[in-house]
SEZA-45177 format. One line per 5 residues: number of its first residue (from 1); their letters; for each residue x negated, y, z of N, C-alpha, C. Coordinates in pm, whole numbers, padded with zeros to 5 digits. Each point is the difference from the previous one (the first is absolute). Example, Ala and Ser with C-alpha at 12.3 -4.5 7.8 and 13.67 -1.06 7.14 Angstrom:
<pts>
1> AS> -01319,-00569,00780,00089,00119,00000,-00090,00120,00000  00035,00105,-00072,-00082,00119,00006,00077,00109,00073
</pts>
This chain:
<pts>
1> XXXXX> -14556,16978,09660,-00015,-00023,00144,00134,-00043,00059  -00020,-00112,00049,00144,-00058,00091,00005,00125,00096  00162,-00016,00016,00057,00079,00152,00124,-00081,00054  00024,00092,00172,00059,-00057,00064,00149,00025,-00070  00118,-00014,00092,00116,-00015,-00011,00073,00154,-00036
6> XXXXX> -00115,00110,00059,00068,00106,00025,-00106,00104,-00141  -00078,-00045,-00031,-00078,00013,-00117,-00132,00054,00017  -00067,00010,00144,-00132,-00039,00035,-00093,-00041,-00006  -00065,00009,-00103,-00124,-00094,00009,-00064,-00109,00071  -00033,-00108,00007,-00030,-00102,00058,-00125,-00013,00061
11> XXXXX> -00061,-00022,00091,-00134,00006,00051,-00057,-00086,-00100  -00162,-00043,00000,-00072,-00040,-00083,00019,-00146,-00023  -00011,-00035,00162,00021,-00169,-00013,00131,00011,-00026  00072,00019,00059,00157,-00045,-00018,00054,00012,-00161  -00043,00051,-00081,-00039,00064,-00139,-00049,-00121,-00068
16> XXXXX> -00103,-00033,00026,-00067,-00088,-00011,00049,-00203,-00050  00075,00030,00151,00081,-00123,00084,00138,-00001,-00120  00052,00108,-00048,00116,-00010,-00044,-00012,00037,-00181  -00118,-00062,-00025,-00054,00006,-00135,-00050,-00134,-00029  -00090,-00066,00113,-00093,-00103,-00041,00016,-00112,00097
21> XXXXX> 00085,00053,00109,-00016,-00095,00141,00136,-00066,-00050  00023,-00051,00172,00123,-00139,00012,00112,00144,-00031  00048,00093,00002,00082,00072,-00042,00047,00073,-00123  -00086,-00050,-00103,00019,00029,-00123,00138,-00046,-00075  00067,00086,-00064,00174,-00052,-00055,00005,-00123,-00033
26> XXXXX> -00148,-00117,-00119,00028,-00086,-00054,-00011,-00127,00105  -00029,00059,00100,-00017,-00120,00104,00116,-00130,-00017  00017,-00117,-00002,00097,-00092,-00001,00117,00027,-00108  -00056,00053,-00122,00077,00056,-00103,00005,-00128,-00147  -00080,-00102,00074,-00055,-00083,-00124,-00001,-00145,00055
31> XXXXX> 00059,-00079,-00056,-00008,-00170,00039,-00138,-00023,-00038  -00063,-00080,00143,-00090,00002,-00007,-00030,-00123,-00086  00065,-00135,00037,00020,-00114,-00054,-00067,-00041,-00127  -00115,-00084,00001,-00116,-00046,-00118,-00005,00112,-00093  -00090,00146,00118,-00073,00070,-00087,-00140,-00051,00032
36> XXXXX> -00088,-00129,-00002,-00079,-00051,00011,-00108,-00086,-00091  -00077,00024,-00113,-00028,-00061,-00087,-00014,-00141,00032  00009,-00087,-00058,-00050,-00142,00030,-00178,-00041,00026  -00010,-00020,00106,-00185,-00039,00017,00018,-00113,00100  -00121,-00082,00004,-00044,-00135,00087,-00131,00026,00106
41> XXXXX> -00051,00117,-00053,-00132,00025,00093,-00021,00142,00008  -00029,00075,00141,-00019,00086,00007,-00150,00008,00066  -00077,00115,-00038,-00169,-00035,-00005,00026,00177,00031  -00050,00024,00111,-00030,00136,00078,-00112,00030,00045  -00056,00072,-00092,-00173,00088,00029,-00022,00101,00103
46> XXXXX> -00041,-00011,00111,-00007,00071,00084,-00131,00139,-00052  00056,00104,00016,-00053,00124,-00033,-00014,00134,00047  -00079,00043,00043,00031,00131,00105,00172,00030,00041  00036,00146,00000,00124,00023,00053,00109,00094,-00108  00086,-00024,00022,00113,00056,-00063,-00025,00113,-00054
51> XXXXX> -00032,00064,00087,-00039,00223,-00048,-00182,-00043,-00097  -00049,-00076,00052,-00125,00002,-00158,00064,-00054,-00080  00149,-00081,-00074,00023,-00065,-00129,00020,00124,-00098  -00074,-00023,-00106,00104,00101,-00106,00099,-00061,-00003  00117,00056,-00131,00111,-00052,-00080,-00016,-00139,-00049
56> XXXXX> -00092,-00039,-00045,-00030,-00101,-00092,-00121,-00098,00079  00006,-00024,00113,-00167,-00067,00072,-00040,-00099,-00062  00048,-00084,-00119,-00037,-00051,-00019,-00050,-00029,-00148  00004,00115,-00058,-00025,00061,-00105,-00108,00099,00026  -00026,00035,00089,-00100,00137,00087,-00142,-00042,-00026
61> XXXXX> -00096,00102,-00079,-00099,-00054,00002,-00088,00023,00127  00095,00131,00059,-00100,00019,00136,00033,-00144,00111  00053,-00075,-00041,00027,-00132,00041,-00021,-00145,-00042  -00140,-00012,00010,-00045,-00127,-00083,00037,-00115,-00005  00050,-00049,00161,00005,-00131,00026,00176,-00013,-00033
66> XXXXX> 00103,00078,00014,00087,-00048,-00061,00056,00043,-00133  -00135,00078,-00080,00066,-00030,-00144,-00068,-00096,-00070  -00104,-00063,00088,-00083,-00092,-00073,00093,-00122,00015  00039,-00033,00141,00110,-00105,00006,00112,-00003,-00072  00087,00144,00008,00111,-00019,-00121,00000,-00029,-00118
71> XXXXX> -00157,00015,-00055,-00034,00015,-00107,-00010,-00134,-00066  -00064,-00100,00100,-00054,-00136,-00016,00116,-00096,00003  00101,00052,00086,00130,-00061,00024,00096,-00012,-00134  00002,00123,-00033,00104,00013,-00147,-00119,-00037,-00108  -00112,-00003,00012,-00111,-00088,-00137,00089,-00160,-00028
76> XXXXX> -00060,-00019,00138,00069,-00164,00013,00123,-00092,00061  00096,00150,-00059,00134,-00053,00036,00063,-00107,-00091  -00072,-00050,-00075,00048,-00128,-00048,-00071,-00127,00023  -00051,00004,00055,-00107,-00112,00115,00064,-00054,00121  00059,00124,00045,00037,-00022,00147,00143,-00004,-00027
81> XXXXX> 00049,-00184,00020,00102,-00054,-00003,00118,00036,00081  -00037,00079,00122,00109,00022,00106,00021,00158,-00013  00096,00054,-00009,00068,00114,-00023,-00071,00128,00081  -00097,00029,00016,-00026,00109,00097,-00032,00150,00027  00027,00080,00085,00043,00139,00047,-00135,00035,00116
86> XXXXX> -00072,00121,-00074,-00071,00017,00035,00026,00138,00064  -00022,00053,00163,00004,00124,00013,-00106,00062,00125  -00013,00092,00010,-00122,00059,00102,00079,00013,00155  -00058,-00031,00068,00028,00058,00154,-00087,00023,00076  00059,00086,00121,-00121,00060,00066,-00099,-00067,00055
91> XXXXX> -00132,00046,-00022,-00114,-00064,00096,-00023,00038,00142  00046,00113,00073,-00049,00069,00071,00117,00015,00098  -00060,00106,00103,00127,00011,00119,00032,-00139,00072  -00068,-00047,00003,00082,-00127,00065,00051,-00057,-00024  00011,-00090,-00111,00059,-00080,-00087,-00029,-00145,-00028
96> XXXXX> -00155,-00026,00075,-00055,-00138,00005,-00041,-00031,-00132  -00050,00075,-00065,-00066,00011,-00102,-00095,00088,-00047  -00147,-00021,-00056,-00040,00081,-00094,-00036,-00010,-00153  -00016,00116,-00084,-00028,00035,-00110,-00054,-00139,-00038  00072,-00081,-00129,-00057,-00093,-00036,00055,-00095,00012
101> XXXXX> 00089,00022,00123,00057,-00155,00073,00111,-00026,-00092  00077,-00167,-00041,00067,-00007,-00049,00063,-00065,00029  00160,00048,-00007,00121,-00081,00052,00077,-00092,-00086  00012,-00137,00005,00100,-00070,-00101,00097,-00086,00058  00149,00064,-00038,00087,-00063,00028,00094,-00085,-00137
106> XXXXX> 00079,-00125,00019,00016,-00034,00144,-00133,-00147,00054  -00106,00043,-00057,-00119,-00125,00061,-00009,00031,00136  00062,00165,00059,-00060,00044,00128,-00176,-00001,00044  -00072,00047,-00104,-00157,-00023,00039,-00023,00162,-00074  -00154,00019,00105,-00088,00108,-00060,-00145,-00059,00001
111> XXXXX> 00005,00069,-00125,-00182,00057,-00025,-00054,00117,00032  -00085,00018,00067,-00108,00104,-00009,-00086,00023,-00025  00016,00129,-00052,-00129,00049,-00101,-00063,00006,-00146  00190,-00018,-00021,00001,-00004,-00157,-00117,00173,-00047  -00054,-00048,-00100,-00083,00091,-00079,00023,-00011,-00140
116> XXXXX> -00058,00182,-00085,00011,-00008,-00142,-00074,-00156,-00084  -00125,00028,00097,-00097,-00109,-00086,00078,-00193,00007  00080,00025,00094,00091,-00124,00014,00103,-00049,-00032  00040,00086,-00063,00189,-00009,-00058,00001,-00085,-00085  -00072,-00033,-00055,00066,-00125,-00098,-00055,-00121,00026
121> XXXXX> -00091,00001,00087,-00004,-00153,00043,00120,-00046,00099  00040,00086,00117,00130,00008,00034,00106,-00003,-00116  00027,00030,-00085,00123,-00005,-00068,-00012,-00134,-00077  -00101,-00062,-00032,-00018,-00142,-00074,00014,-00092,00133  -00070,00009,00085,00023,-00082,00127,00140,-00011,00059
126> XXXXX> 00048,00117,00042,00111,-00028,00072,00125,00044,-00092  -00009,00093,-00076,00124,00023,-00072,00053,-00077,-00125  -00111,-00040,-00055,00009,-00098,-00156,00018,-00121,00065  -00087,-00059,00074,-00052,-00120,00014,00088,-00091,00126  00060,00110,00104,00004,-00026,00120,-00070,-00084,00092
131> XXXXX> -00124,00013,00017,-00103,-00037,00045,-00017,00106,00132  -00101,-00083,00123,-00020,00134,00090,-00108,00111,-00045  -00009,00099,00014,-00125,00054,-00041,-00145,-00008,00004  -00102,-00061,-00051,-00086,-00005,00019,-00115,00072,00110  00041,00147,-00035,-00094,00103,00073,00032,-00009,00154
136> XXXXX> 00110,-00037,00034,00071,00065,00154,00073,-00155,00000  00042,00025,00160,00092,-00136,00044,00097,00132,00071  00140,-00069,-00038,00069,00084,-00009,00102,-00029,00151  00033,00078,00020,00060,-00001,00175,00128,00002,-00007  00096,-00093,00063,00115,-00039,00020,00050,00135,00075
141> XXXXX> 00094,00083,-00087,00129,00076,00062,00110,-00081,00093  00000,00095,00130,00148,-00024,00043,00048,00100,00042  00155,-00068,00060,00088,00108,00022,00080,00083,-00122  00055,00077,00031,00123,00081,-00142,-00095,00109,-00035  -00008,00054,-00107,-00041,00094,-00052,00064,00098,-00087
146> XXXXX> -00004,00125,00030,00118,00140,-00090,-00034,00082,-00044  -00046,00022,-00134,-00066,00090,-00051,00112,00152,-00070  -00042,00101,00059,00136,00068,-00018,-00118,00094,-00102  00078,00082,-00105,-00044,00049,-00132,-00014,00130,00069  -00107,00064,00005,-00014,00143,00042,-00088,00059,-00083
151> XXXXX> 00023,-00012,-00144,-00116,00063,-00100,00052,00201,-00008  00004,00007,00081,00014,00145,-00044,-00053,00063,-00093  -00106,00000,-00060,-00044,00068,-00130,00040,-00024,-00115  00108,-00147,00004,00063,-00067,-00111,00171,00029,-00003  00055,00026,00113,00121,00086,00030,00005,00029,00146
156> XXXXX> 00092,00118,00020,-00032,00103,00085,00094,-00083,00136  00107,-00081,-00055,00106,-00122,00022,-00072,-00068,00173  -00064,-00108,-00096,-00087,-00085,00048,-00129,00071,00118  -00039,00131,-00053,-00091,00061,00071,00066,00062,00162  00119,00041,-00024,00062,00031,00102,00070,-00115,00105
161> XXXXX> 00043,-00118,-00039,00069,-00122,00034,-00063,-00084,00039  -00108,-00043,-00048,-00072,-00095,00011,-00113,00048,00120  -00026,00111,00054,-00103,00023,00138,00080,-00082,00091  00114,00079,-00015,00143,00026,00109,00018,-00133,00051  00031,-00130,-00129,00044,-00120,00003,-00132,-00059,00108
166> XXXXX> -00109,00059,-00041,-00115,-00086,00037,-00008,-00017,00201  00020,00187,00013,-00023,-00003,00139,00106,-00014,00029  00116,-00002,-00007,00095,-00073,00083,-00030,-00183,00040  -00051,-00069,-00110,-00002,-00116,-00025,-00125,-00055,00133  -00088,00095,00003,-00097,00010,00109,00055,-00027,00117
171> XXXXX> 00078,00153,00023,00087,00015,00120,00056,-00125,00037  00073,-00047,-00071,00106,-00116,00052,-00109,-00132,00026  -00114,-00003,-00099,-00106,-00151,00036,-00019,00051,00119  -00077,00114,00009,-00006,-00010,00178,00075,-00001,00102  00135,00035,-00012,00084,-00026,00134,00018,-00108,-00014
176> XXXXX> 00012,-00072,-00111,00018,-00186,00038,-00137,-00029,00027  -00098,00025,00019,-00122,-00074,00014,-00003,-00096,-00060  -00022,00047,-00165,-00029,-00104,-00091,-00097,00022,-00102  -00093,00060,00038,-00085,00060,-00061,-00093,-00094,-00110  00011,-00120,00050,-00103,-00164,-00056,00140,00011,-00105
181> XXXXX> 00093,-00018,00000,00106,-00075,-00076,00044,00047,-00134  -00011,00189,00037,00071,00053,-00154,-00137,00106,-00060  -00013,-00016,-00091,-00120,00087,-00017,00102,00080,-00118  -00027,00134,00010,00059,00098,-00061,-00125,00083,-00134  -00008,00024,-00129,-00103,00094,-00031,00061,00099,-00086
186> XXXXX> -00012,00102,-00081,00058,00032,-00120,-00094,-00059,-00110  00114,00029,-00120,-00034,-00049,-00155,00006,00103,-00120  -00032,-00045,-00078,00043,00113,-00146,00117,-00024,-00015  -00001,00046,-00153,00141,00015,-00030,00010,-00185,-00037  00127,-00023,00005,00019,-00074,00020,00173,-00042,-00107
191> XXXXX> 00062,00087,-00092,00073,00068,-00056,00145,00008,00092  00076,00084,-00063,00113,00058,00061,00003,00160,00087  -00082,00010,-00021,-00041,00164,00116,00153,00040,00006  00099,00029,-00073,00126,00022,00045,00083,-00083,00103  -00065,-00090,00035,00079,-00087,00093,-00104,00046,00134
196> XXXXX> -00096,00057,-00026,-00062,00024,00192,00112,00058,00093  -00055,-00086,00138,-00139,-00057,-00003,00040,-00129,-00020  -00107,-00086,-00097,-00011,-00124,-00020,-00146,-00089,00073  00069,-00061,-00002,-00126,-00118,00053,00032,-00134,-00033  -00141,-00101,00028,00013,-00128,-00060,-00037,-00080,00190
201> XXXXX> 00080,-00092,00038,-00038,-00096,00066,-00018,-00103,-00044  -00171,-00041,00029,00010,-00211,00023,-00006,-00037,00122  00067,-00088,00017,00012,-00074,00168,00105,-00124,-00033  -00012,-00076,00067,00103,-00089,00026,00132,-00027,00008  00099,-00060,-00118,00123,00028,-00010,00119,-00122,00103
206> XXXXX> 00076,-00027,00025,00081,-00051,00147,-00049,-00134,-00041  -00085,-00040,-00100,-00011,-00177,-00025,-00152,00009,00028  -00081,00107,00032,-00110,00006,00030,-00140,-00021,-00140  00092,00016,-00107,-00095,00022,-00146,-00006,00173,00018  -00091,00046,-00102,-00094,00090,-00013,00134,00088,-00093
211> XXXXX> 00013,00070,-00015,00048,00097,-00076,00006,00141,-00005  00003,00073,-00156,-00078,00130,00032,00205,00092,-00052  00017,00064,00116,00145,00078,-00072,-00057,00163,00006  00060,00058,-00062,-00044,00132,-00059,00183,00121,00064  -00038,00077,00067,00103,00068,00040,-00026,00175,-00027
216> XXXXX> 00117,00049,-00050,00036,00158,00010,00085,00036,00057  00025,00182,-00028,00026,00087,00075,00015,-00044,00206  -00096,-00018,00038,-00090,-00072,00088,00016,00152,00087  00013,00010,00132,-00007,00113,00080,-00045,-00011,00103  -00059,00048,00095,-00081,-00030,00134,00136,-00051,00097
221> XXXXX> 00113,00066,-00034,00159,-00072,00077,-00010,-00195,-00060  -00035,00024,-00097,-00012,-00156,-00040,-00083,-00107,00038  -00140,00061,00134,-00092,-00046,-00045,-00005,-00156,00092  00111,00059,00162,-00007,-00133,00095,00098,-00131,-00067  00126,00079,-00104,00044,-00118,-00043,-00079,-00102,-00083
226> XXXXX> -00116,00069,-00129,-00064,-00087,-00079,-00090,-00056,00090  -00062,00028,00139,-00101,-00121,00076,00064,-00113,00072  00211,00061,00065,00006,-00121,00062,00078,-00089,-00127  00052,00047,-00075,00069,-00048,-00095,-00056,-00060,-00105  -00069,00022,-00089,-00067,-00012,-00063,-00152,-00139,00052
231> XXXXX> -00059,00135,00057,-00134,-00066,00044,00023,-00126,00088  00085,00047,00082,-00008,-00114,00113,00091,-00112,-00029  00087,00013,-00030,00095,-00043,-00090,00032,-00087,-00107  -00075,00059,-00120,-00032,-00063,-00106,00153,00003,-00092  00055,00144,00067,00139,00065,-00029,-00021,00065,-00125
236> XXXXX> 00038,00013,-00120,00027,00090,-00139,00089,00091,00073  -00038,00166,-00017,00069,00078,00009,00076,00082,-00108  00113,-00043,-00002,00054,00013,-00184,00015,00125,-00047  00040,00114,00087,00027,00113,-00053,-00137,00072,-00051  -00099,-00042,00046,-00099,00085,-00038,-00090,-00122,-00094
241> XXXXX> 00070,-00140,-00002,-00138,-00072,-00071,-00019,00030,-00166  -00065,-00029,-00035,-00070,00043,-00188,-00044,-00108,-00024  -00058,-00105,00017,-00026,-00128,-00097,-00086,-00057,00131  -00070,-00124,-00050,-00094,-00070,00055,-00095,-00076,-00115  -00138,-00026,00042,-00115,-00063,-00050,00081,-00108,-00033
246> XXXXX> -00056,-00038,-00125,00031,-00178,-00021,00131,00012,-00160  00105,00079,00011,00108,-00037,-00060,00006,00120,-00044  00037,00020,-00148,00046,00084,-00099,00094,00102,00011  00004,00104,00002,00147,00057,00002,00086,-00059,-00107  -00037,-00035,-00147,00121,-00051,-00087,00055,-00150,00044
251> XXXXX> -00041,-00087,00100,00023,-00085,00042,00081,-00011,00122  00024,00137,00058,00118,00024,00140,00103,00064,-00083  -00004,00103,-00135,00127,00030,-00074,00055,-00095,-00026  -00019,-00101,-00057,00020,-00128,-00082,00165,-00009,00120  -00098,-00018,00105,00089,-00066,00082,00090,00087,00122
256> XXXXX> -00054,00154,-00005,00059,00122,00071,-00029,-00067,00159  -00145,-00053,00020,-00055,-00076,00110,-00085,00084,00013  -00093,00007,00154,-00110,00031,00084,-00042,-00081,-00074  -00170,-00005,-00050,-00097,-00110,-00040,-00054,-00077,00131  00036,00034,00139,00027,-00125,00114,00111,-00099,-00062
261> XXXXX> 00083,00018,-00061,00068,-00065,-00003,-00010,-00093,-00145  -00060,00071,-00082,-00074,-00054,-00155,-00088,-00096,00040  -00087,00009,00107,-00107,-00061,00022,00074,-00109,00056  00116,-00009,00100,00065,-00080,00063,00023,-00119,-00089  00078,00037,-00075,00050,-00090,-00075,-00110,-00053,-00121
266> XXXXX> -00065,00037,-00013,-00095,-00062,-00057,-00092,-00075,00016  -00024,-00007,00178,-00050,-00140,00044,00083,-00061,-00006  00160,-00036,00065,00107,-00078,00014,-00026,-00053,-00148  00001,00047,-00112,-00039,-00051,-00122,-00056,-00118,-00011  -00161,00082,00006,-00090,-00094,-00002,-00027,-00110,00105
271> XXXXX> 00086,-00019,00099,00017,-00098,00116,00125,-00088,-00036  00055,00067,-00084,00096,-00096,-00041,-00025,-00071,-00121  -00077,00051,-00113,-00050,-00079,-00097,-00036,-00174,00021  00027,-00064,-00031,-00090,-00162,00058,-00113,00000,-00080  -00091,-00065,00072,-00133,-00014,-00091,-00030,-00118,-00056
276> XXXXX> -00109,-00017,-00129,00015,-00077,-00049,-00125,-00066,-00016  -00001,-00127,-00009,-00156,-00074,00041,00013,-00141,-00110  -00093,00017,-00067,00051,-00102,-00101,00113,-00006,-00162  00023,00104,00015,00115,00048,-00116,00127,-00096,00066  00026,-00001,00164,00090,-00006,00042,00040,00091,00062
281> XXXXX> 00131,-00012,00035,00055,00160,00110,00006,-00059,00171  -00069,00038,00073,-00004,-00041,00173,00131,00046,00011  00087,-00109,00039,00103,00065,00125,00015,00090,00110  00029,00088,00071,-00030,00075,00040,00038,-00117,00174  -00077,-00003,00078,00081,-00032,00107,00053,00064,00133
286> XXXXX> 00058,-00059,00081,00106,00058,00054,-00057,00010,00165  00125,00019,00075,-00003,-00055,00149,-00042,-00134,00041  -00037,00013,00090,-00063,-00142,00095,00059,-00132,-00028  00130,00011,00020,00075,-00118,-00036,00063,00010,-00187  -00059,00089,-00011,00125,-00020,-00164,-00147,00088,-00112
291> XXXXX> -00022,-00152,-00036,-00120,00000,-00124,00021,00020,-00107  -00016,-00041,-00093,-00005,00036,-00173,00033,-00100,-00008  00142,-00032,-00108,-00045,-00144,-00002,00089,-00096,00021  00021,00053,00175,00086,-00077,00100,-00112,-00050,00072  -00121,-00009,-00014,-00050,-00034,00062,-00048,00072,00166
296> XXXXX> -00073,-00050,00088,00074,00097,00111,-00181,-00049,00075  -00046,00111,00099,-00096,-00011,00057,00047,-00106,00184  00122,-00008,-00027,00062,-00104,00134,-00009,-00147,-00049  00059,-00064,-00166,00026,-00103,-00001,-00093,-00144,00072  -00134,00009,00005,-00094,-00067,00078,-00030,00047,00088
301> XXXXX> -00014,00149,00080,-00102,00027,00071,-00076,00079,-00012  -00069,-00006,-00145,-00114,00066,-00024,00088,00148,-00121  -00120,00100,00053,00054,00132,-00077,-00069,00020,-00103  -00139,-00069,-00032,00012,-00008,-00116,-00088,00172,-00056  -00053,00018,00129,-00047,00103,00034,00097,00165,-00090
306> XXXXX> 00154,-00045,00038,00079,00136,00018,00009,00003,00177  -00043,00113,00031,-00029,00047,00162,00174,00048,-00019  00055,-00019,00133,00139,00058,00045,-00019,00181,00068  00129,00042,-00059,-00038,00164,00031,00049,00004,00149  -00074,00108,00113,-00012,-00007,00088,00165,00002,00068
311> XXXXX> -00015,-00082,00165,00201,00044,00000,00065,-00143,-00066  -00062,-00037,-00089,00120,-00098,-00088,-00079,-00135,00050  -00129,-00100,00025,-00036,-00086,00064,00132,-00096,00068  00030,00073,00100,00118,-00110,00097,00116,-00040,-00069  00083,00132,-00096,00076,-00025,-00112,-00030,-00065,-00111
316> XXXXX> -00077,-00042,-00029,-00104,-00075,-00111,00058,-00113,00040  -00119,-00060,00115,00022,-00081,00072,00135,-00095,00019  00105,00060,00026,00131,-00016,00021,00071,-00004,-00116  -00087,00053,-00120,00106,-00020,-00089,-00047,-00134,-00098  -00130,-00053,00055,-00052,-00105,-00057,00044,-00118,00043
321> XXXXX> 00005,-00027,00139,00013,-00056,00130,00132,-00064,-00060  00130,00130,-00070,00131,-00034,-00013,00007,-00061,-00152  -00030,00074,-00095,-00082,-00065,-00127,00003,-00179,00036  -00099,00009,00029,-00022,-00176,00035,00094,-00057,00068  00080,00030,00124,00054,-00057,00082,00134,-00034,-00122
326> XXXXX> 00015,00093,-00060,00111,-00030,-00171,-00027,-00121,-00060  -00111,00023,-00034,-00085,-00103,-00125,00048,-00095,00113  -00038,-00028,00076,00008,-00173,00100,00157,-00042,-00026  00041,00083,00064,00166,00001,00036,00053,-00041,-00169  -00069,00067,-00135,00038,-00060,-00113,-00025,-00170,-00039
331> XXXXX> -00119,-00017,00022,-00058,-00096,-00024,00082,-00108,00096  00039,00019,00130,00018,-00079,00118,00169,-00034,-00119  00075,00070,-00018,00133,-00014,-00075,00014,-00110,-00098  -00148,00089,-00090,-00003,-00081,-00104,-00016,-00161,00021  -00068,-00032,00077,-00062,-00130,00063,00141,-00054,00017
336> XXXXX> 00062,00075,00087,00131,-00072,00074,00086,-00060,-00120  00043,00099,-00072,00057,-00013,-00128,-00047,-00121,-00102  -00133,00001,00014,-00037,-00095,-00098,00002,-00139,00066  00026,00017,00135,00031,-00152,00097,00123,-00077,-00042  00100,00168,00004,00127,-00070,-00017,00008,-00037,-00143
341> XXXXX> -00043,00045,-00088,00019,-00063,-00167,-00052,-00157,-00003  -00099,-00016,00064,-00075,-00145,00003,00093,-00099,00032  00057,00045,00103,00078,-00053,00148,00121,-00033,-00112  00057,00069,-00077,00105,-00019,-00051,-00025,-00045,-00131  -00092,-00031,-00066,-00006,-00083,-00135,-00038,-00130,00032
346> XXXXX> -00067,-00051,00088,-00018,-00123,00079,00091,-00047,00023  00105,00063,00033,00179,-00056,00065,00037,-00021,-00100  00017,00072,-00072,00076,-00018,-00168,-00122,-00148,-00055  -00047,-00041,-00019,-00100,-00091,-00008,00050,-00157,00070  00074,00018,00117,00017,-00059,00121,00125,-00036,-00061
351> XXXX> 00119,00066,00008,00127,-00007,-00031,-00019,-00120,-00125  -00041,00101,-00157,00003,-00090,-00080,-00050,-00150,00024  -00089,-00056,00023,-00115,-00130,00045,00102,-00066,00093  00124,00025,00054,00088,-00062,00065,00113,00022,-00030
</pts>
C-alpha cells in the first residue's frame, strides 16, 4: 500500500492515481521516439464498451464478431497487400457508432453493420481486393479523430488513464464548440500500456493530408495543447510523440529522424527522380522563363502549356519582354556589323580596279 510523506496511508483513489494514473514513478522515464510498429491501414471494429472487453477481446469467445474478424484477418494476411492493424473501439456512450460499425483509416470511411456471417466477404472486398464493399456503401468520415486506449481489463495503466484522457477531451470539444469536428472514442490495447495514457490521432497534418500520429504519457494537463497544437495545427508534439502510420520505426533510426520527416524526404525523392517515357530520361523542367534545354515558355509567346506560378506573370512578362528586346538589339549589331564588312571589301575591290 502506497503512503504519504509522513507514512500514512493513502486514500483509495489517490492510491490508485499513484500506482496506475498520470502519477505513477515511470511516467516520462522512457523515450518515447518510434515505439510504433510499422502499419499502412488501421481498420477499427466498433464493439460494446471498455468495462465488457476481456484481456484478450479478440480472442474472446464470449465475443464473436471480433474474434471472427481477427481471425479472418491473420488467415489472410498474405492476401492483403497493405500492412494492416486491426483494433476494437467503443460502440457505445456516444461515440457515433454502433456494434458492427467499421472504421478505416487513412481511406477515412465507415461501414455499418459488419456481421459474423459477413467477414470475409468484407475482407476479400475491401481488404484483399480494395474494392468498396459490396453489402454496405460506405460513408465518408470527417473531421480529426482520437482514439485513446482504455482497456482496463488488459492493464490497470490504460484502465485508469484512458477514462480520464477521454473526459477531459470532451470537456475541452465542448468549450470550443466543436463538437462536429473532433470525435473522441476509446480503443483496446493498442501496445505500450507503460507509456499511458496513449492515444492515436487521424486528422489533418499543416499540408492538409491525412495522417495517423500515436502519442504517450498523455495527461488531462496535456489535453488543450494536443487540440490546439496538434489538432488544429497539424503541430507534432515531440516530447510526448511515439511514431506515426505510414513509416517504420527502423527507417527514422537509420536516420535519428521523426518518420514526418522520413516521409518528407521521400517524396522530395520521388519528385526529384525524372521520369522516363520511351527508354528516354524527361528533363525535369523549370520556371516560366528558364526551360529544359534552354528552351523557355517566353521565346515565341506561347507556354507551351507550362502555366506561370502565381505572383510571377508581370515578372515573366518583363523578363521576356527584356529577353527579346536583347535578341533585337543582337541581331540589330550584327546587321550593322555585317554592313560595315560589305562596305569595306567593296572598297578594297575599288582601290585595286584603279
Amino acid at each position: 500500500m502506497a503512503a504519504t510523506e509522513n507514512g500514512s496511508p493513502l486514500p483509495d483513489g489517490e492510491e490508485e492515481a499513484s500506482k496506475f494514473g498520470f502519477q505513477r514513478p515511470e511516467m516520462y522515464s522512457t523515450n518515447l521516439a518510434n515505439t510504433v510498429d510499422a502499419y499502412d491501414r488501421h481498420v477499427f471494429l466498433c464493439y460494446k464498451c471498455p468495462e465488457d472487453w476481456l484481456p484478450r477481446v479478440e480472442d474472446s469467445e464470449a465475443d464473436p464478431l471480433p474474434k471472427v474478424l481477427s481471425t479472418a484477418v491473420k488467415a489472410r494476411k498474405n492476401d492483403i497487400n497493405v500492412k494492416t492493424k486491426l483494433t476494437i473501439c467503443g460502440g457505445c456512450n456516444g461515440t457515433n457508432c454502433s456494434d458492427g460499425d467499421v472504421l478505416i483509416f487513412p481511406d477515412m470511411i465507415k461501414y455499418k453493420g459488419l456481421t459474423e456471417a459477413k467477414v470475409d466477404q468484407f475482407i476479400d472486398d475491401v481488404l484483399v481486393n480494395g474494392k468498396q464493399w459490396d453489402s454496405v456503401q460506405p460513408e465518408v468520415l470527417t473531421g480529426s479523430h482520437v482514439f485513446v486506449c482504455a482497456h482496463g481489463s488488459r492493464d490497470k495503466r490504460c484502465g485508469v488513464c484512458g477514462p480520464a484522457l477521454i473526459e477531459k477531451f470532451k470537456e475541452e470539444i465542448e468549450l470550443r464548440g466543436i463538437q462536429n469536428e473532433i470525435f473522441v472514442s476509446p480503443c483496446s490495447h493498442i501496445g505500450g500500456h507503460k507509456y499511458a495514457g496513449n492515444l492515436i490521432i487521424y486528422s489533418p497534418d499543416s499540408e492538409g493530408k491525412l495522417s495517423g500520429h500515436w502519442y504517450g504519457y498523455v495527461t488531462p494537463d496535456d489535453v488543450p495543447e494536443v487540440i490546439d497544437q496538434h489538432i488544429s495545427k497539424g503541430q507534432v508534439i515531440e516530447r510526448l510523440w511515439r511514431g506515426q502510420m505510414g513509416v517504420s520505426p527502423a527507417e527514422c533510426e537509420k536516420t535519428n529522424e521523426k518518420p514526418s520527416k522520413v516521409k518528407e524526404k521521400k517524396a522530395k525523392k520521388h519528385l526529384s527522380e525524372a521520369p522516363v517515357k520511351d527508354d528516354k530520361v524527361i528533363a525535369p523542367t523549370f520556371g516560366c522563363c528558364q526551360g529544359s534545354k534552354g528552351t523557355s515558355c517566353c521565346n515565341d509567346g506561347n507556354s507551351n502549356g507550362i502555366s506561370e506560378p502565381k505572383g510571377t506573370k508581370g515578372l515573366c512578362n518583363l523578363s521576356c519582354w527584356i529577353g527579346k528586346w536583347e535578341q533585337q538589339e543582337l541581331l540589330t549589331a550584327a546587321a550593322v556589323v555585317g554592313s560595315v564588312a560589305a562596305i569595306a571589301v567593296a572598297y578594297s575591290f575599288y582601290k585595286k580596279s584603279h
